[in-house]
MARMITI-481975 format. One record per residue: x, y, z of N, C-alpha, C in turn. Coordinates in pm, whole numbers, padded with zeros to 5 digits, always signed. Example, Ala and Ser with C-alpha at 12.3 -4.5 7.8 and 13.67 -1.06 7.14 Angstrom:
+01319-00569+00780+01230-00450+00780+01320-00330+00780;+01285-00225+00708+01367-00106+00714+01290+00003+00787;
***
This chain:
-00513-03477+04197-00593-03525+04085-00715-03436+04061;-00780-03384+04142-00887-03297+04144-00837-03165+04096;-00710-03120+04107-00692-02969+04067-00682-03044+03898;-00601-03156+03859-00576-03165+03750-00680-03162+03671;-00849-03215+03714-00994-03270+03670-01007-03110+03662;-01026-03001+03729-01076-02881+03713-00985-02829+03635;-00829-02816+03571-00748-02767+03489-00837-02826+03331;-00897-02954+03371-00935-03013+03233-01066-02954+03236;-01151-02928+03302-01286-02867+03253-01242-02760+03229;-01155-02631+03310-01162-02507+03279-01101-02486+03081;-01031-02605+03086-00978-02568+02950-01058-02621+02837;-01138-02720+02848-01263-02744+02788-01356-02685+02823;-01425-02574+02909-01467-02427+02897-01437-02378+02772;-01307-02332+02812-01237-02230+02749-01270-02253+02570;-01215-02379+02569-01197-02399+02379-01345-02413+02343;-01466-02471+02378-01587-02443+02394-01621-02320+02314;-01609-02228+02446-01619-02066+02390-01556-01989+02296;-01404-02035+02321-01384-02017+02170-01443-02045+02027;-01457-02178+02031-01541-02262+01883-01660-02193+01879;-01749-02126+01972-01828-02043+01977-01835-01922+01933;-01718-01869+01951-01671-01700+01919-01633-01752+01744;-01552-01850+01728-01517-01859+01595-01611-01886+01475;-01716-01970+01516-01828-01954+01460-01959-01818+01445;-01959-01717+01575-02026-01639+01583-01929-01554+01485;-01834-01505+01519-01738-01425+01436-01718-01452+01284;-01718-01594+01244-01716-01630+01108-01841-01553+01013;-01919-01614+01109-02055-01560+01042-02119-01419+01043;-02059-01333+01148-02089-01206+01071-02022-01147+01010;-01888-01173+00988-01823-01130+00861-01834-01166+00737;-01960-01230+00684-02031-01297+00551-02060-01139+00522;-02064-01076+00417-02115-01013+00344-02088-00857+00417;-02001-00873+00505-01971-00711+00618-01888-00647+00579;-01845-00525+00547-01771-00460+00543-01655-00433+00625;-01515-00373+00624-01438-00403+00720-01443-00343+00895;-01533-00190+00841-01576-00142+00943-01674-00252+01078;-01796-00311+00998-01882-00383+01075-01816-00522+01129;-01704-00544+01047-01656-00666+01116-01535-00681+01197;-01488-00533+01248-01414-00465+01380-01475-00487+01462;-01623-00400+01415-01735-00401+01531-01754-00546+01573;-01780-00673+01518-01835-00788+01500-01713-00830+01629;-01620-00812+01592-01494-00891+01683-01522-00894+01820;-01559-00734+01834-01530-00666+01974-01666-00719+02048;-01779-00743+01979-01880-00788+02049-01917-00903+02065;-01827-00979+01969-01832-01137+01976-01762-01211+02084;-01619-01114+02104-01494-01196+02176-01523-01147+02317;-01492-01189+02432-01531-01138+02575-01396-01102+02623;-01320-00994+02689-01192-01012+02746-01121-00894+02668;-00992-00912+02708-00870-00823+02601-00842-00874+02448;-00819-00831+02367-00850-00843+02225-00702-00741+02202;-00576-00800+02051-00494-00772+02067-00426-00736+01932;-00416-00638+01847-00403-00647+01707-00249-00575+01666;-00157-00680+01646-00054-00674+01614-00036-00662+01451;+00011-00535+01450+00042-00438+01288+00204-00452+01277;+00237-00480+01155+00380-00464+01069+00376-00329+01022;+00259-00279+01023+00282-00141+00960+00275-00154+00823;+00223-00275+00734+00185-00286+00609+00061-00246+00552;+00029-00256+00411-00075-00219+00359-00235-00227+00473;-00234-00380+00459-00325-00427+00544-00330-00441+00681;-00226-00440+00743-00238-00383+00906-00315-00224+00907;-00237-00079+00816-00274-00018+00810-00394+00002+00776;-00463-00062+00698-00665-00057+00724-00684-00116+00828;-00642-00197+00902-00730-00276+01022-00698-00161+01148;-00593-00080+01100-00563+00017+01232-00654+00126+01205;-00718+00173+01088-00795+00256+01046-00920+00208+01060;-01052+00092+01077-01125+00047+01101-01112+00103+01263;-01014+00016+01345-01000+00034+01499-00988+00149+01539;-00911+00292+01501-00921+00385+01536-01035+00461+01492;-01070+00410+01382-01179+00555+01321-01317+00516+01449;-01347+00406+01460-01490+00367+01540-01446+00356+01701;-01306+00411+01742-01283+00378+01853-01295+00240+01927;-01267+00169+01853-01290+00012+01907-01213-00014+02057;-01264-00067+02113-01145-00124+02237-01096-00262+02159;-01018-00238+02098-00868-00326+02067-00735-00291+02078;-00648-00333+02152-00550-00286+02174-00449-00345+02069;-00395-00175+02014-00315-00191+01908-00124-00170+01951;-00009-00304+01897+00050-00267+01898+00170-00366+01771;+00299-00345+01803+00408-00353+01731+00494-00458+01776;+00532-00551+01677+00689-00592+01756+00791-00559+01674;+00890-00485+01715+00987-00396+01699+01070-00467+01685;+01141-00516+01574+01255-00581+01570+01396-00579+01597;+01402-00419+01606+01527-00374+01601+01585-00330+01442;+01563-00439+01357+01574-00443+01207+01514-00397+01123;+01403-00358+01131+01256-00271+01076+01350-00157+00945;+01260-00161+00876+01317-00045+00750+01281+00113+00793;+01345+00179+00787+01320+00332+00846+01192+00428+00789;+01161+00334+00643+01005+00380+00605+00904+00293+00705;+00909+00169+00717+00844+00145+00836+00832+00224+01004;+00921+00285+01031+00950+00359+01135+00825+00488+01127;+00875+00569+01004+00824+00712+00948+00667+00684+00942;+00634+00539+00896+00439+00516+00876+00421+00541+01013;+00487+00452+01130+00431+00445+01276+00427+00541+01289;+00511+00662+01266+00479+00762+01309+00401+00883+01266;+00342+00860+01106+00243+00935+01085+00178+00817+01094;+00105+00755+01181+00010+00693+01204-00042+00754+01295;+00071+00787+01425+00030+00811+01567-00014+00969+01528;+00029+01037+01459+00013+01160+01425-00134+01190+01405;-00169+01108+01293-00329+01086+01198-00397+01088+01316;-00380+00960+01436-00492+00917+01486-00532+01014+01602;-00386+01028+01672-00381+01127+01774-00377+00948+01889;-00306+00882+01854-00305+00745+01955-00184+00688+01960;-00172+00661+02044+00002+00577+02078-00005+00414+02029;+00072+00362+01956+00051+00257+01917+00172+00177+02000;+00163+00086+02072+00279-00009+02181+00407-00081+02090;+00464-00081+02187+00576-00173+02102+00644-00286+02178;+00653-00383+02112+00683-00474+02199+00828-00494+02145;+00956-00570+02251+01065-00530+02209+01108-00708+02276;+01236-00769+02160+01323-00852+02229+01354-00860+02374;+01386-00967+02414+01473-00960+02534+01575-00918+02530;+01651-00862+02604+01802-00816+02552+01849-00914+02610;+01888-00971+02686+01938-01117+02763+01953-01203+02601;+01809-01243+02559+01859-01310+02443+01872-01278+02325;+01838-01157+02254+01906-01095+02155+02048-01069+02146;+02116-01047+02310+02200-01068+02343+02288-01199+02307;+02244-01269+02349+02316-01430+02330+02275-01435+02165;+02173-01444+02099+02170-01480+01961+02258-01406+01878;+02319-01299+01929+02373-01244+01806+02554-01278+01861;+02590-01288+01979+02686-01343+02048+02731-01521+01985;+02650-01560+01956+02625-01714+01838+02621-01688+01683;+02525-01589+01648+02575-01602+01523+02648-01478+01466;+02646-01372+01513+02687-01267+01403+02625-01129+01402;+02575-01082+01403+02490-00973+01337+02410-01039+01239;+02475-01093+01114+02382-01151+01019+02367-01274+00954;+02424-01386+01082+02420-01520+01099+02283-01585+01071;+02173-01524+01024+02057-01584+00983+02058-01583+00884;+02203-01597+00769+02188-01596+00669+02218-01737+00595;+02296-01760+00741+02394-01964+00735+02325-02016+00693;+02207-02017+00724+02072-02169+00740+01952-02091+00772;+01874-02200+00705+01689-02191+00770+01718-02216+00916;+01787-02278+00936+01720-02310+01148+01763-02144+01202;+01917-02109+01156+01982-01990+01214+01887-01889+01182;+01847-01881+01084+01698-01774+01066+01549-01755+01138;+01570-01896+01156+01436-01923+01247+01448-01917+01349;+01591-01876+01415+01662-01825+01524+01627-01711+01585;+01632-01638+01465+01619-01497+01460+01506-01439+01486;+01448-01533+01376+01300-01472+01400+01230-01508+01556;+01291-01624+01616+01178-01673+01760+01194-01548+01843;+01364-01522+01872+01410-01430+01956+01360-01280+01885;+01370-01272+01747+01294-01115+01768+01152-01082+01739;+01068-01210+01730+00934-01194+01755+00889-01223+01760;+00877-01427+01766+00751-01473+01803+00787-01520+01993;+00897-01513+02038+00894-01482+02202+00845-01339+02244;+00823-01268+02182+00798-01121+02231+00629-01131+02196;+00633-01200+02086+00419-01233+02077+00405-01295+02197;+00460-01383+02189+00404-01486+02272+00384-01453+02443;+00491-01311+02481+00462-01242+02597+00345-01143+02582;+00362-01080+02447+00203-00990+02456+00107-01055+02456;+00091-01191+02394-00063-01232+02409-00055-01327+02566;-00002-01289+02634-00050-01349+02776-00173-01274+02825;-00279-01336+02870-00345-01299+02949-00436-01234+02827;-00434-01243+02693-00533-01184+02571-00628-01301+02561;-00777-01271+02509-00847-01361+02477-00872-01431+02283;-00851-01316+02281-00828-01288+02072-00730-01211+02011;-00689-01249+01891-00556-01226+01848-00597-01166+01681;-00584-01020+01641-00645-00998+01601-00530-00999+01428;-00510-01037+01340-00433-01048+01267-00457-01004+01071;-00387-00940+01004-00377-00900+00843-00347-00971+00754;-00323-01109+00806-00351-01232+00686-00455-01234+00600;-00403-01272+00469-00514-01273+00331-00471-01382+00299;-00597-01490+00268-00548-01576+00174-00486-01530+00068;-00473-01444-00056-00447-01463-00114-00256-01412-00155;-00192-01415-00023-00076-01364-00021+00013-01432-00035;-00011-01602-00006+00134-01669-00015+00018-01830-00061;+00072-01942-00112+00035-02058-00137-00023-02137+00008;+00096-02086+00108+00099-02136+00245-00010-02045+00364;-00100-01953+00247-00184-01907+00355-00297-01919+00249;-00308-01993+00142-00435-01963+00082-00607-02044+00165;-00555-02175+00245-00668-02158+00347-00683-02063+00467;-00654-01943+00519-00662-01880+00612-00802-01845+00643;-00882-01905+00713-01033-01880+00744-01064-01760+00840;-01167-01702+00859-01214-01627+00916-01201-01596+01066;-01168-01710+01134-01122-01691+01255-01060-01823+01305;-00977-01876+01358-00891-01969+01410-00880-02031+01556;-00875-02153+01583-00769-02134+01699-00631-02118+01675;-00557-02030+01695-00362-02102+01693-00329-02193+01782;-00299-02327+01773-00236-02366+01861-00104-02363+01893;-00056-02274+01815+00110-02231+01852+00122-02173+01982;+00003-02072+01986+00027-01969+02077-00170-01976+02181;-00184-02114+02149-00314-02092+02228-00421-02021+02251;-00449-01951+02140-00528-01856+02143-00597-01838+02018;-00757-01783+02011-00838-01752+01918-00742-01614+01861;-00719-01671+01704-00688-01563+01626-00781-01533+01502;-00812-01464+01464-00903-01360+01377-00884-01314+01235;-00901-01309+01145-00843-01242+01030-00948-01162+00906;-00957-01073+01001-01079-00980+00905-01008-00997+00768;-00938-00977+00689-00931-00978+00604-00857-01063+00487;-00921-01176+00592-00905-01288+00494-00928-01332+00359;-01023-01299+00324-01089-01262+00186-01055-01137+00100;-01003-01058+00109-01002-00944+00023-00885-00978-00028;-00901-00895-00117-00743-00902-00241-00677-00777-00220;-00557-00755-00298-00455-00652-00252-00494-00561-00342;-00601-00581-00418-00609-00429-00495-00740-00390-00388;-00773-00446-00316-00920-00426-00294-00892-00338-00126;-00757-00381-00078-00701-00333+00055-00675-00171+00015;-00620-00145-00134-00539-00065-00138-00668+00077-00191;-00772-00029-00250-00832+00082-00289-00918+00173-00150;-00929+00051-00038-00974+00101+00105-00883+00228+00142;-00775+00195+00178-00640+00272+00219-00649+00420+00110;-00690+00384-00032-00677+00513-00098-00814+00606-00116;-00916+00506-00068-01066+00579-00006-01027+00689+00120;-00982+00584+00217-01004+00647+00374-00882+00738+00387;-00760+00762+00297-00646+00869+00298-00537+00808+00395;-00560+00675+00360-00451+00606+00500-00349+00595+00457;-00238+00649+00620-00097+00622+00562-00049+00527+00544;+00021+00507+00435+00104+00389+00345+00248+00403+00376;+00278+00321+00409+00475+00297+00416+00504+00333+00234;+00613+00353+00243+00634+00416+00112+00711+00285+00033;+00750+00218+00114+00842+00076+00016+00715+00016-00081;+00601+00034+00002+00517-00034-00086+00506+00031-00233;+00524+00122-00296+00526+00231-00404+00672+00152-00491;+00726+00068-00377+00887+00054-00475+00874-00092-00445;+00770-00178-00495+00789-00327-00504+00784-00416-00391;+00776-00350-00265+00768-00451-00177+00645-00473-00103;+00537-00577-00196+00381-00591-00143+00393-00635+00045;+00479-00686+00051+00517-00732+00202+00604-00721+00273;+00644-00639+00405+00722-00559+00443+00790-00636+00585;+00870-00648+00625+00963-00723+00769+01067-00664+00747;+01149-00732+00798+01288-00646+00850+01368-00667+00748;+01441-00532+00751+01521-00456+00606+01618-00577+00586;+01706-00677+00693+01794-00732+00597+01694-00862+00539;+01607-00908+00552+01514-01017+00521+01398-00985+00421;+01418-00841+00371+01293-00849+00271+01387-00729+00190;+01292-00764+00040+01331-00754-00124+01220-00694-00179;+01250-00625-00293+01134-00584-00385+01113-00711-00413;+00959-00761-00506+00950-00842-00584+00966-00867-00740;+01017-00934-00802+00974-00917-00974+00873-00967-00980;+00887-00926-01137+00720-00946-01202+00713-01085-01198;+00542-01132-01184+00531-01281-01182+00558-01337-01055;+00627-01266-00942+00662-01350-00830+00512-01331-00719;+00504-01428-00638+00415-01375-00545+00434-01297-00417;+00355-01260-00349+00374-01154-00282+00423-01178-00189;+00468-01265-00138+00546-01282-00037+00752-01354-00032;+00731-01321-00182+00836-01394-00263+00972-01330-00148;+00934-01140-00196+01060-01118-00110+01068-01139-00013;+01059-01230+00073+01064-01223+00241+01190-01399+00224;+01297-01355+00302+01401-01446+00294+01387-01526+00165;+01453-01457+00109+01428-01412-00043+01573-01572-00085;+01672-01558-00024+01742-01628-00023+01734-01860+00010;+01609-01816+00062+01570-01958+00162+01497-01994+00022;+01527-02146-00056+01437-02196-00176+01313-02288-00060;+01204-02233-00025+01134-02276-00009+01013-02221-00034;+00864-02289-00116+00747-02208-00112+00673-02162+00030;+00688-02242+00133+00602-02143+00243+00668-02103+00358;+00720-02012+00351+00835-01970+00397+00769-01861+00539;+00766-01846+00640+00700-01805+00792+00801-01819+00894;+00805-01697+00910+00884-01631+01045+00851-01746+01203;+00735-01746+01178+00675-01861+01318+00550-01786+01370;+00560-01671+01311+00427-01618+01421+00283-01651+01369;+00315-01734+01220+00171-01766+01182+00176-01941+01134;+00106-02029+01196+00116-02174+01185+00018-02174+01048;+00039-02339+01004-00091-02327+00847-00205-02360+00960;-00329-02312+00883-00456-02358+00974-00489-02502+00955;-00513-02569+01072-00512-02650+01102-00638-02764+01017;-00692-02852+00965-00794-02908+00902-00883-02982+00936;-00880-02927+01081-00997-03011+01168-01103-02968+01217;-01177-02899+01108-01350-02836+01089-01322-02740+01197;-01236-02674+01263-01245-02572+01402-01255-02419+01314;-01310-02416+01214-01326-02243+01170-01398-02320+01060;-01480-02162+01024-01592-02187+00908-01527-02142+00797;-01574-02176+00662-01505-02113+00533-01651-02033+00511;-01606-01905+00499-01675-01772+00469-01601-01692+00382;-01690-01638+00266-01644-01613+00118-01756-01503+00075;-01674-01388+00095-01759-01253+00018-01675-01232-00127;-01776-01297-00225-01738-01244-00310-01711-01109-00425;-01726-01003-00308-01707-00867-00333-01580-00844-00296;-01493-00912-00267-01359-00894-00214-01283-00904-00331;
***
């Protein structure tokens, strides 16, 4: 009973300091630029800090913030196996640009193994559950091993990308995955990412040039048409509006993050 009484303070510690970090962190990203609010993360959060890139528009500035100022954030990938080969070609003039190795995190083969032994090669096409199959085994079990032992989760969500992320606040708890997650660029808009990216000379995946504002794995994502939103092409096939792989829950509505709003974004 006593180890169980100290499991309950250490974890009411823990969320404590978090609600602490999420509030300190909220608030200096009021009116900061993306550079100062890299900086803001790294001095707010205590521990390992963990910023998982798709290799999209907006991963690609948050990897350009982190490398240009040398931040200690550790940057990496989850590799699907399925990835589009212009996604491949950015990682690698990325690593080129920076002169830095960016990680990759990879399936289990044990169960990529068995999932595709069940459905197919492209058995995530049967059903939403068989998709959501797909997606646990090729990347939110492979998150969920990189953020062991991380204190902050550093993430390229914008409100203004899907209906199902238009509250995305400034910094979070997830309780999917237990951990303070972050979203510098929660506030900015996609012309406002792109005009960063076409300031600082950052490399761009090239699908983005041919309709696809949001990029995942080649058999699960589509150009968009006109009028659709930006996250339209992603299981393009599934009629549902908020449509998520798993690695991002809706934020939760119980006052645990501040609403912070630069309206220069």
């Amino acid at each position: 009973m006593l180890h169980d009484l100290n499991l309950a303070k250490a974890g009411a510690a823990g969320r404590a300091g978090e609600d602490a970090a999420i509030t300190t962190v909220s608030r200096a990203f009021a009116g900061a630029d993306l550079f100062a609010r890299m900086r803001a993360i790294r001095d707010s959060v205590p521990g390992r800090i963990v910023f998982t890139t798709s290799f999209g528009i907006e991963d690609q500035a948050l990897t350009h913030a982190i490398f240009a100022q040398d931040i200690d954030i550790d940057i990496l990938t989850l590799d699907t196996g399925r990835l589009f080969p212009e996604t491949y070609a950015v990682w690698s003039q990325t690593e080129r640009r920076y002169g830095r190795r960016i990680a990759a995190v990879y399936p289990e083969r044990e169960a990529l193994e068995g999932l595709i032994a069940r459905q197919g090669i492209d058995g995530f096409r049967d059903s939403v559950p068989a998709r959501q199959s797909c997606c646990h085994v090729r990347k939110v079990a492979p998150l969920r091993r990189a953020l062991f032992g991380v204190t902050g989760w550093v993430t390229g969500l914008r409100a203004g990308q899907s209906a199902g992320r238009a509250q995305t606040p400034p910094a979070e708890h997830d309780a999917a995955f237990g951990i303070l997650k972050i979203n510098p660029l929660f506030d900015w808009t996609r012309d406002a990412v792109a005009a960063f990216a076409n300031e600082h000379r950052i490399p761009v995946n090239a699908l983005h040039d041919r309709g696809f504002p949001s990029i995942g794995c080649a058999p699960c994502t589509r150009a968009i048409e006109p009028g659709e939103h930006e996250r339209a092409g992603r299981w393009w096939w599934e009629q549902e509006d908020k449509k998520e792989c798993g690695l991002h829950q809706h934020p939760a509505s119980d006052g645990a993050h501040l609403a912070v709003t630069d309206a220069s974004r």
